[in-house]
N, C-alpha and C positions, 0 to 999 in steps of 0.2 A: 913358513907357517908359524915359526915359535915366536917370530918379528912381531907379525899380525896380534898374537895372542896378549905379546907383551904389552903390545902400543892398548889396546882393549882395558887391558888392567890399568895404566895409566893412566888412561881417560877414566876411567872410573872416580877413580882419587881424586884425579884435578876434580871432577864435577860434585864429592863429597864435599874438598875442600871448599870448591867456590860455595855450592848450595848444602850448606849444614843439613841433616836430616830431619830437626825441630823445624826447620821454616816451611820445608818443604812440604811437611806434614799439616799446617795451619791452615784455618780456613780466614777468607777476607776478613772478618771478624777480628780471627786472635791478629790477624797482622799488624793491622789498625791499632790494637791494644798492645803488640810489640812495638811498633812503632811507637805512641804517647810514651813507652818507660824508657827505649832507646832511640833518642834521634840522631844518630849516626848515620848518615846515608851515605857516608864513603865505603863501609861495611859492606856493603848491599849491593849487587847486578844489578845492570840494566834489569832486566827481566822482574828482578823482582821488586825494583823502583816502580816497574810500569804498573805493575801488579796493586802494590801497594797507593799510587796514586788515583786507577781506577776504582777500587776497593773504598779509600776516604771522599770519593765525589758520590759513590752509588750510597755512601752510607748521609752526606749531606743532602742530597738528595731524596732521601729517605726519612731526614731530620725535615727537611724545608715540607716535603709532604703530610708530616704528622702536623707538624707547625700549623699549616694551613687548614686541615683538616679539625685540627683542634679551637683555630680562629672561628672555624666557619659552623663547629659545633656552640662553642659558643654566641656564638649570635646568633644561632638557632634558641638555644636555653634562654638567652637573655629575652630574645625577643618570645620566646611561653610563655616567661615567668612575667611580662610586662603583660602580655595578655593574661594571664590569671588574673593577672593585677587589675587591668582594666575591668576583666568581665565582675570579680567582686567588687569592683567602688560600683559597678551598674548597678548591681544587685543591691549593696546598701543603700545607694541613693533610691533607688526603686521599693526597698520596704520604710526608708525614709519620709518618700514619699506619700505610700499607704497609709505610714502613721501618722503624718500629719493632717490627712484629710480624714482619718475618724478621729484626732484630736479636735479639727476644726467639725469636724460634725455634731462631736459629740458638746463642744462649747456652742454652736449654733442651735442644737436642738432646746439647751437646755434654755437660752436666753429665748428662746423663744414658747416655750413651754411658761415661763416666767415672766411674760411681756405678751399676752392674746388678748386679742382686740376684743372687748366685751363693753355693751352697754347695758349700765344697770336700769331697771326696770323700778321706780317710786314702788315704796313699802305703800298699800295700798288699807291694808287695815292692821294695824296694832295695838287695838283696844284689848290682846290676852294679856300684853308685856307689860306688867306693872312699873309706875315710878316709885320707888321703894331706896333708893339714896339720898341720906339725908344732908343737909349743908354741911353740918358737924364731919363725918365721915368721908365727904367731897375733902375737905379741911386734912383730915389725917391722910387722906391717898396725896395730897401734893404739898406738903408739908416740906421743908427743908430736914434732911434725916439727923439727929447729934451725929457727934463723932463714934457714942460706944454702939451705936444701930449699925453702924459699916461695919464695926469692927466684928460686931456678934455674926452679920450678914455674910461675912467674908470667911470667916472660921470655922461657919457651918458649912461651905462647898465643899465638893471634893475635893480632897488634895494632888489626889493622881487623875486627876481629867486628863484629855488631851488637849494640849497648846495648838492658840489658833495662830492667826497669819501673823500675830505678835509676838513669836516663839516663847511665850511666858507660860508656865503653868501657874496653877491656882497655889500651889508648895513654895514658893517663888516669893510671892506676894503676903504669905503667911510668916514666911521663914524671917522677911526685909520688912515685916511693918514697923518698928521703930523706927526705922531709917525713910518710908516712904508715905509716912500715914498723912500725912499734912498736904502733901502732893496729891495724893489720892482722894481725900477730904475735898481739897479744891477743885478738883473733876469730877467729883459727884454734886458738890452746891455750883458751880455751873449750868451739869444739865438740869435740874431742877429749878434752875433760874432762866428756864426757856432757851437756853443758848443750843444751838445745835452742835450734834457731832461731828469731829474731826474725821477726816474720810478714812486713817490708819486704826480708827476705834470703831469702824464698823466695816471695815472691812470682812468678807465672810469668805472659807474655804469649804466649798462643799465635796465632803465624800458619798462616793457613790457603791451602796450597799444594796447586792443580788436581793431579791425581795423570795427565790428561788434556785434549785441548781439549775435547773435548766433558763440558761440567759441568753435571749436572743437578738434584744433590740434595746435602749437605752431606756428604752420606757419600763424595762421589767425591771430597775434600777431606784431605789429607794434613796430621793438626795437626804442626808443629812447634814446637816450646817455646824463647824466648828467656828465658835465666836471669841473676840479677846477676851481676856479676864476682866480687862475692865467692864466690857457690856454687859459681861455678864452677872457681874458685880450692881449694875444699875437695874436691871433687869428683875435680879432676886429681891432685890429693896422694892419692887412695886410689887410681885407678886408675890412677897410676906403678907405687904400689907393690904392687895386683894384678897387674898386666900380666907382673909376675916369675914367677906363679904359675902362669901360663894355659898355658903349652908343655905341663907335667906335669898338670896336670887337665883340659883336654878332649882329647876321644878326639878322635885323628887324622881321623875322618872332617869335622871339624869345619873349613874352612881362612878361615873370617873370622873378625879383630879380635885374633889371635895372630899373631905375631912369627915370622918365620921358614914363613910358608905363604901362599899368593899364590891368588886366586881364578881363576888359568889353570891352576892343578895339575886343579881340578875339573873344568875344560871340558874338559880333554886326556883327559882319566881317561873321563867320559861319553861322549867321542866315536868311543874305541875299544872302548867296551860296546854302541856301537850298530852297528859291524862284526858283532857276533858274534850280532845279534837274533834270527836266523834259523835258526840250528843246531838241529840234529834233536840232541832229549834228549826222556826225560822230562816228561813235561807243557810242556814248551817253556817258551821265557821271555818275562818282558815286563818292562817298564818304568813306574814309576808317580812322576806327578810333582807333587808336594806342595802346596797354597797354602794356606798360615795366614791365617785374616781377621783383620786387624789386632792380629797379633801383641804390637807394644809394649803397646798401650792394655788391650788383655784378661787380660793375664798375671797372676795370681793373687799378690797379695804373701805369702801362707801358703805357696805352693810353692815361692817363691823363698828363703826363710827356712829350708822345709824341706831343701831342694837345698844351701845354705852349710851347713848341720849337719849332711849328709851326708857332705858332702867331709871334715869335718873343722874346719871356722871355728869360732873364737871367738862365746862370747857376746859380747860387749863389740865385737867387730867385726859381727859380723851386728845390732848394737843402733846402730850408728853407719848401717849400710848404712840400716836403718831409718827415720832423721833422716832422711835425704836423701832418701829414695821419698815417705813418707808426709806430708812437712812441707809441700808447695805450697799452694798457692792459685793458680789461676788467670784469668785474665780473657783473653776472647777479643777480638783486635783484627779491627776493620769499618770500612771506610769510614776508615781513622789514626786511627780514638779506638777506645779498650778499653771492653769490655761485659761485666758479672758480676765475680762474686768467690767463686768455689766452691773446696771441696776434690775430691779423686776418692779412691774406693775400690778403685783396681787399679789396675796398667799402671805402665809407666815412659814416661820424658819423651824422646820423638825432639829432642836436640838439647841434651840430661844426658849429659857427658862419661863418666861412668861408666854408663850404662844398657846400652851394647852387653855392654860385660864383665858385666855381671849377667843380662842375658838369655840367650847362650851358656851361662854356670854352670849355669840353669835349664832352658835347652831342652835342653843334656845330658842331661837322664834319656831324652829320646828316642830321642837317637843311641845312646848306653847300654843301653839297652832293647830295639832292633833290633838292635845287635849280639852283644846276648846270645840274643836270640829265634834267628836264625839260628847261633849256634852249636852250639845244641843240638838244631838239626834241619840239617843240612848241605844235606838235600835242598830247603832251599827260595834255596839260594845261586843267578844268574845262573849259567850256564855257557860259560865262555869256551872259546876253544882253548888259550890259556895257563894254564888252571887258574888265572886269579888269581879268590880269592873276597872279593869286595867287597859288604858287603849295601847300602850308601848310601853317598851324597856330600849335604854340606848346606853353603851358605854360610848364616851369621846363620841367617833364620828358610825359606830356601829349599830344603828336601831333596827329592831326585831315587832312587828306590828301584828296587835294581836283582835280581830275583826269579823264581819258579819261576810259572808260568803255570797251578798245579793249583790247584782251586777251595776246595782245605780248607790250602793254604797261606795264599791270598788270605782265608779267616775266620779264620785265628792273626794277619793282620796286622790287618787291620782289629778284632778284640777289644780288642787291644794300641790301637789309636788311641781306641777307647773309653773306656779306662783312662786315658790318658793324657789326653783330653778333660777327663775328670771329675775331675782331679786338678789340673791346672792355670788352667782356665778356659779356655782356646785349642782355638778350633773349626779345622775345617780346610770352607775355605772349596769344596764339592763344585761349583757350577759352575763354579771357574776349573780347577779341580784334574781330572787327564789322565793319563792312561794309552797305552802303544803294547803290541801285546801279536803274535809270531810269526804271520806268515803262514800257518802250518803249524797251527794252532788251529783246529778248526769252529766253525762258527757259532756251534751250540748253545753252546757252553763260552763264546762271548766276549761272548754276551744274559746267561747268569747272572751271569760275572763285572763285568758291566755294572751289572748290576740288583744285586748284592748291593754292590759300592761305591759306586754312586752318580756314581763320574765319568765323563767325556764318553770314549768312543775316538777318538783320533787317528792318524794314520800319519807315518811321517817324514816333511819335519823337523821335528822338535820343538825350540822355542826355549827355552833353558834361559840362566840368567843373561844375558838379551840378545844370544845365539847361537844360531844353527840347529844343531843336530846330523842329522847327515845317515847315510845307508848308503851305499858304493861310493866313486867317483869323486871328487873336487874339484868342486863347479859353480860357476861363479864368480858366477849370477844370486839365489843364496843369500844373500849377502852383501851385495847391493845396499841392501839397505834399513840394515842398518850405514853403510855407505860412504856414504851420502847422510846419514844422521845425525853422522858426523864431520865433511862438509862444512857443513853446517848450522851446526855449531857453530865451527867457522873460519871461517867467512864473519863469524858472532857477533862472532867477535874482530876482524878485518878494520874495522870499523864501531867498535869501542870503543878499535882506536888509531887511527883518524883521526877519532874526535872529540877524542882529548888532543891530539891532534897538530895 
């Protein structure tokens, strides 16, 4: 029994010594990690060789598993992230797309807004429009200019305009006239010597200005035209020396873009015609208030040609006015970069120093043409209590007509706007365009004269160049909506000097 006991404890020992009590204690892990610090495997049993070799496969294995796992995650990620990838170039190419076809829309609408098939209709009678330009005068409009008429022409522009397709401003050409006057002298006695425009001197960028906040279609979109400095530089040199003209060729009821007539003479004028609306006469009176659809653009260059040969103009200067209408080329700016490169078949350029004066010239046959229509019928003059007989007031392309309320006076005017449609190209735009017509009117009488014009009946006030015109009293809540648009735009300023500041 003591043998047994003895040989017990022995084996014990021997099995300390072989299996230390740190190894014994280790999980596959730390062994792996005893193992890398000590590679001694003569140290080491069988048993715990086996150990330890099962232990570095399960852990390879373990490795090769992540490994694989980590491959296959990645080509998972890689292939999202390619898909991300793909699905946003879809996307960009797809609003890419969008924007290109309202770039191309929007360059389609407008060359074609700018190029409408129209035939003009022979001026049929022009005995109101006097020949009142004399040769003398023909003489000083095509004149070759001196050098100090450019220089004075050039000094008086603004300096901070905006630069057209020529990236020059008007500062530019003021700052470098010693250095460029001789050059610039030479391209002004050019076009005056009948030579035509280089297509980089007339080329035109048109900006497109909200005529509203609410903007829904290109058409609620007011083009303005930015021109080179040079055109515009030619441009101011004729219409200095038209502007001389204009006091004696348009008719007094005319009071824009001529010297000496202020756009409050009209308002004051309208607002005591609207005092008198209601006076018991003859067929009673009304008021009828004009709107041109886009006047500039539609305006027939045959009728304006024919309009300067009326008054009396030169060839040689209606051949110059010529140059300048018909030479552009335009490109529509989108987004800061220009789209197209078109000509147009009509219209002048909102933003051509010379346009206003040439359009007045023209739409004089109108004002010309009502005032000769009501002269030869008296009875279809407004009747005041002062006996003043005024058939219209028009600023630029805005006339306000002021008339007898009988149904065959209202078909001698509108025949007359007929004619005049058909001659010029300029429609008159029937839903914005209004009429007020005496309280003292029946029904009946103000459904035909409805239905036979076409525009809308309103009652006082009627807003006429950005003013109410009213009947009776002063109200001072008329005005509000002025008064708030003058604050709006002082407030405007308010904000752009204390940002310099």
């Amino acid at each position: 029994m003591c043998l047994k006991i003895f040989f017990l404890i022995l084996r014990r020992r021997r099995r300390k010594l072989m299996f230390s009590r740190p190894i014994a204690r280790m999980t596959p892990r730390m062994l792996i990690l005893r193992f890398l610090r000590r590679p001694n495997w003569s140290s080491l049993t069988f048993n715990v060789r086996k150990r330890l070799i099962g232990s570095r496969r399960l852990l390879l294995n373990s490795w090769r598993k992540g490994i694989i796992t980590l491959v296959i995650f990645m080509l998972w990620l890689t292939r999202s992230v390619l898909f991300m990838i793909f699905i946003k170039l879809i996307v960009v190419m797809v609003l890419l797309l969008i924007m290109g076809m309202r770039l191309l829309t929007a360059v389609n609408f407008f060359h074609n807004h700018l190029n409408k098939n129209f035939c003009s209709t022979p001026i049929v009678d022009h005995s109101f429009i006097p020949c009142i330009v004399s040769q003398e005068e023909n003489g000083s409009l095509c004149c070759a200019p001196p050098l100090e008429e450019v220089k004075h022409t050039l000094f008086e522009m603004n300096a901070d305009s905006v630069a057209g397709p020529d990236g020059f401003t008007v500062k530019f050409f003021q700052h470098l006239w010693q250095v460029i006057s001789d050059d610039v002298y030479d391209a002004v006695l050019d076009f005056f010597n009948g030579n035509l425009f280089p297509k980089f001197f007339t080329s035109t960028y048109i900006v497109l200005i909200p005529k509203s906040n609410n903007v829904n279609t290109w058409n609620d979109f007011r083009p303005i035209s930015l021109c080179t400095v040079f055109y515009k530089l030619i441009s101011k040199i004729l219409v200095n020396r038209l502007s001389v003209l204009l006091p004696k060729l348009i008719s007094p009821n005319q009071m824009g873009f001529v010297k000496g007539r202020a756009i409050v003479d009209n308002i004051l004028i309208a607002q005591e015609f609207c005092q008198d609306l209601d006076i018991k006469t003859r067929g009673r009176n009304m008021i009828l208030k004009l709107d041109i659809a886009k006047a500039y653009d539609n305006i027939n260059w045959c009728f304006i040609y024919k309009m300067l040969e009326f008054f009396g103009f030169d060839v040689k200067f209606i051949s110059l006015i010529s140059l300048c209408i018909e030479s552009p080329f335009f490109s529509i700016i989108l987004n800061g970069k220009c789209h197209g490169f078109f000509k147009s078949s009509h219209g002048l350029r909102q933003g051509d120093p010379i346009s206003p004066a040439i359009f007045i010239l023209a739409v004089d046959y109108l004002s010309r043409g009502l005032s000769d229509l009501f002269c030869k019928s008296h009875s279809m003059f407004f009747r005041t209590l002062g006996g003043i007989n005024i058939s219209h007031l028009c600023f630029a392309d805005d006339f306000i007509i002021f008339m007898n309320a009988s149904k065959n006076k209202v078909s001698k005017v509108l025949r007359f706007f007929e004619q005049f449609e058909a001659a010029s190209g300029l429609i008159f735009n029937k839903a914005k365009s209004e009429f007020v017509i005496s309280k003292n009117v029946n029904h009946n009488r103000v459904m035909d004269i409805k239905n036979l014009l076409g525009f809308s009946q309103v009652i006082l006030p009627l807003k006429y160049l950005g003013i109410p015109l009213f009947k009776g009293r002063k109200k001072t809540f008329l005005l509000d909506e002025l008064i708030s648009k003058v604050h709006n735009r002082l407030s405007s300023w308010d904000l752009i000097f204390e940002f310099w500041w």
